[in-house]
N, C-alpha and C positions, 0 to 999 in steps of 0.2 A: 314191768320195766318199760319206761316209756323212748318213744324214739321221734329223734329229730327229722322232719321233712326239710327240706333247702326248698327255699319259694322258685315255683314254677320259671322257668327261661323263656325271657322275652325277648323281642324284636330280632337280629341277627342269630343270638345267642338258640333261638330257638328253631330247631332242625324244621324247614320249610314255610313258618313262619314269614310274616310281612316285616320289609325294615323299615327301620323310623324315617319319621319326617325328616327330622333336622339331618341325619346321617347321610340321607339322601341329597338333602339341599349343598350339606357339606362340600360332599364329591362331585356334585356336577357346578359348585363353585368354583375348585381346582381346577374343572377340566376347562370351564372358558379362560381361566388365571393363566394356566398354558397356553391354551390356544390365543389369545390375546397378545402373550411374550412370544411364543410366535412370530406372529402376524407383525409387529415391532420388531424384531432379529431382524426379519427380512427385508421391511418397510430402510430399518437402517443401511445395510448393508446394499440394497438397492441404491438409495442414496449415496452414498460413499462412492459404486462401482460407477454411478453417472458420472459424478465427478470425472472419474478418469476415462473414458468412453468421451466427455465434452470435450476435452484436454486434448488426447487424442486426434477428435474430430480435427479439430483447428489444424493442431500440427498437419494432419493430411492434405486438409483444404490448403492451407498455404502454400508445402511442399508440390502437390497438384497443379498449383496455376502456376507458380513461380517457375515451373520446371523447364519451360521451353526457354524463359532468359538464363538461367543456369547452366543451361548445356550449349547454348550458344557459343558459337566463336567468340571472342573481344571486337575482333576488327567489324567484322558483318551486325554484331548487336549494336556497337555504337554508329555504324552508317546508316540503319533501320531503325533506330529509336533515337527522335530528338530532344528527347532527356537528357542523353549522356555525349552530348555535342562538345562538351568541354571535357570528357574524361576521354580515358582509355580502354575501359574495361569495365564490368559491374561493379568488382571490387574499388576501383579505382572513384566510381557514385557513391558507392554504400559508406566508404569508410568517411568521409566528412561528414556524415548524416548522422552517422554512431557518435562520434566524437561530438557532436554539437548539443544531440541528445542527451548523452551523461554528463558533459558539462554544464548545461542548464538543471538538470538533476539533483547534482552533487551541490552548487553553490543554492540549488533553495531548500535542500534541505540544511545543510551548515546553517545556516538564516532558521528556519522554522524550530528545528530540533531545543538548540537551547530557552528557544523563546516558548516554545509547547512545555518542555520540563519545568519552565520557571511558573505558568500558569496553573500549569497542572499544582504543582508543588501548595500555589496560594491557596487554591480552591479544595487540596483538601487537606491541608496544617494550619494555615493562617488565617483565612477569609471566616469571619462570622456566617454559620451557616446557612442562616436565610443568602446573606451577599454571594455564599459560594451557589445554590441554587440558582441565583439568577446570572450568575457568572456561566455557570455552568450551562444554562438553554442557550446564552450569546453564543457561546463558544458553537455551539454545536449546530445555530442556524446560519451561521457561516457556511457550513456544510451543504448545505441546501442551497445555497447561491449558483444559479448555471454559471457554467465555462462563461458562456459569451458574454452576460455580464461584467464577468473580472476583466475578460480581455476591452471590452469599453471602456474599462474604470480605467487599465493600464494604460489606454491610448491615451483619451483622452483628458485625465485627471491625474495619473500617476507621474508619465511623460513629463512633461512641463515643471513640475515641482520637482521631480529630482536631476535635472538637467543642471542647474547650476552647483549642487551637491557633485555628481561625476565630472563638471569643469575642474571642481576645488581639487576632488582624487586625481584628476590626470596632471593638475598644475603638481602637486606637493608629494606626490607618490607616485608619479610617472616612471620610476629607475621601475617597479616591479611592476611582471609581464601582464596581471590580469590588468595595470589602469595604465599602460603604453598605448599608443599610436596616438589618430585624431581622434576628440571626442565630437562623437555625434548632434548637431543643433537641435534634432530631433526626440534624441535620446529612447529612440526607441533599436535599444541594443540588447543584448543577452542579460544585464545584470538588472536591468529593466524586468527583463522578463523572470529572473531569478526571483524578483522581491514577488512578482504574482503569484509563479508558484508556489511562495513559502505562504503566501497567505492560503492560498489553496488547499494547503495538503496541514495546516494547523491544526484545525478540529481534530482529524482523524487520529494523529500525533498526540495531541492534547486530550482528548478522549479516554482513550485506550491509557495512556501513562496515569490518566487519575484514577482512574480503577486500578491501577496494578497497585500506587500507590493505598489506595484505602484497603487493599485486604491486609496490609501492614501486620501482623498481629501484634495487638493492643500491648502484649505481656512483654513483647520487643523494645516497644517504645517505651515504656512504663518503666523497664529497667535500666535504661541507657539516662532518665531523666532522674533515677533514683542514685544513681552514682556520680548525679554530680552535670552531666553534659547538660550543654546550651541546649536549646532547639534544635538548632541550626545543627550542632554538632549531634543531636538526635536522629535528625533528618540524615546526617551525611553518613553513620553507624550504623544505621537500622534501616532505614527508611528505602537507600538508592540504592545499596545491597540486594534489600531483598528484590529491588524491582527494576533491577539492570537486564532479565533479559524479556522484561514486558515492552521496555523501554526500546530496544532493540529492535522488536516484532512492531511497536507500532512508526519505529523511523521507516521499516522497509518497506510497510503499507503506504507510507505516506512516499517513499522513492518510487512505489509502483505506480501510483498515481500522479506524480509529478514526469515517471517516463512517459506516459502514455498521453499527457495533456495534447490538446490538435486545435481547438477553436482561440485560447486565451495568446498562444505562442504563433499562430497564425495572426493573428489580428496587433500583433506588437512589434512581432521582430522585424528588423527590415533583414532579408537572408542574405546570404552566401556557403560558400560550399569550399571552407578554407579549414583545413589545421590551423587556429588559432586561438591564443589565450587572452586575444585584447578586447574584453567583456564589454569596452567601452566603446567602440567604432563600432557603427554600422558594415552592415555586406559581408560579415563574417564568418557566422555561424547559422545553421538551420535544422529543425528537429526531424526526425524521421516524419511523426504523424505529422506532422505541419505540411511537410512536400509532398504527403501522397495526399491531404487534401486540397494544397493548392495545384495537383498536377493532375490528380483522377481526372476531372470534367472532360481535359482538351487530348488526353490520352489515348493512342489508340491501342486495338489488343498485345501488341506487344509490349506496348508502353506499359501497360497495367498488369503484366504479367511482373516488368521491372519493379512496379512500387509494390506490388504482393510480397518481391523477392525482398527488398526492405524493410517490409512489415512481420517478413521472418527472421530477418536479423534482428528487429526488437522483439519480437515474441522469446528470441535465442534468451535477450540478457536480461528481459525478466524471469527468465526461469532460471538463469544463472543467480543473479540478485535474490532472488527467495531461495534455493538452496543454499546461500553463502547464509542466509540469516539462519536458516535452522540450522545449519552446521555450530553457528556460534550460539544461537542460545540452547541446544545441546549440550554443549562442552560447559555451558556457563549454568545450569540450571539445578544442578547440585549446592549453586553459593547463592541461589536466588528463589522467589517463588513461585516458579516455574516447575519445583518436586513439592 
């Protein structure tokens, strides 16, 4: 009677035994594949925590220097700093400079926003796509244009041309408050400076809205034109649905950049330091970073502690302004593609 041997055990398998090549290669594979994801965890996470650590920092450094005009008396900081020669009080500085700032803000983006959605729109539904490629570099080296340039183009090229445009608004629409009083010869006034900013902050606007716009999914569109809808009516069911709250994130981009503008709004507006909505007079209005660059230079340390305290009041509302946006594309990101 014959009997079956089982072939001898190899590699692992065999009690002291060498292990295989490959087995070995295997596992000390995994163990850089870990250590690698690692090394990535942390590398990310680092990153992230800078973030907030820079964020931080700022807040400190500003709260820090600002702090001796903040706890100041009213009467003794306005006798000691002749910045506030016409006010009464910090507050009594700060708030026409807020007011001026969001008001130049809010009118260029009204002006950028539908003109960025309309561009975007072309370049990626309608524009032939070699046209939309080269639509698309214009658009974007805009973007690359310094402040200071814009604010040259506005003085000296912008100015002039639309002067007799803001005569026509104050002659025939004068009853409402933004085209009342006298209109400026000069026409270097806040609405002036609105049209800079909206060209300013367009790319970015425009940018951002055409990519939200092209991850569209195909099977969206495809069945909104199979029932029948226009384009247009494709566009307007499928298209700005899904990409309302891309659209959103890239207005706010574009408001954070248009708050913070210093060289283009310096070099256009002629200032004042007024609660006013007459976009079309000079002496009216003035941006926060405009005043702390036209007043750093001749400033002394208290002085500069006051434009620090200003530049914490615009750090305040753009951290308001980007909370407000994620709060709404949040809420909105369920009906868009944003989930």
């Amino acid at each position: 009677m014959s009997t079956t041997q089982s072939p001898p055990a190899t590699g692992s398998a065999a009690a002291g035994g060498p292990e295989p090549t490959g087995t070995r290669r295997r596992r000390a594979s995994r163990a850089t594949d870990r250590g690698a994801s690692r090394a990535f965890r942390w590398l990310a996470t680092g990153a992230g925590a800078l973030i907030l650590v820079t964020l931080v920092a700022v807040a400190v450094f500003l709260i820090v220097k600002a702090w001796p005009a903040m706890t100041m008396p009213s009467d003794e900081l306005v006798e000691k700093v002749g910045l506030l020669r016409n006010s009464t009080s910090l507050l009594d500085y700060v708030g026409p400079l807020i007011f001026g700032t969001v008001l130049a803000a809010a009118l260029a983006l009204i002006l950028a926003v539908p003109v960025a959605i309309g561009i975007a729109l072309f370049i990626s539904h309608y524009a032939p796509r070699r046209l939309a490629n080269v639509l698309g570099y214009v658009v974007d080296l805009l973007a690359a244009v310094p402040s200071v340039v814009y604010g040259l183009w506005g003085a000296l090229v912008l100015s002039p041309l639309v002067q007799p445009v803001w005569a026509w608004l104050n002659e025939n629409l004068g009853w409402f408050p933004l085209f009342a009083g006298k209109v400026s010869p000069t026409a270097r006034v806040l609405l002036t400076v609105a049209i800079v900013l909206a060209v300013m902050i367009l790319p970015i606007i425009t940018a951002v809205s055409r990519e939200v716009f092209l991850q569209t999914p195909r099977l969206h569109e495809e069945a909104a034109l199979a029932l029948g809808a226009t384009r247009w009516e494709m566009i307007r069911t499928a298209v700005l649905p899904f990409g309302r709250s891309g659209v959103i994130s890239a207005a706010m981009l574009g408001l954070g950049r248009a708050l913070g503008e210093t060289m283009a709004v310096l070099m256009i507006l002629s200032p004042g330091f007024l609660y006013s909505f007459r976009v079309l007079e000079a002496g009216q209005q003035q941006s926060i970073a405009a005043n702390i660059a036209a007043q750093f230079p001749e400033a002394d340390p208290l002085g500069v502690s006051t434009l620090i305290a200003t530049g914490l009041a615009l750090f305040v509302i753009t951290l308001v302004v980007n909370m407000a946006a994620r709060a709404i594309v949040a809420r909105r990101k369920d009906f868009s593609g944003a989930n």
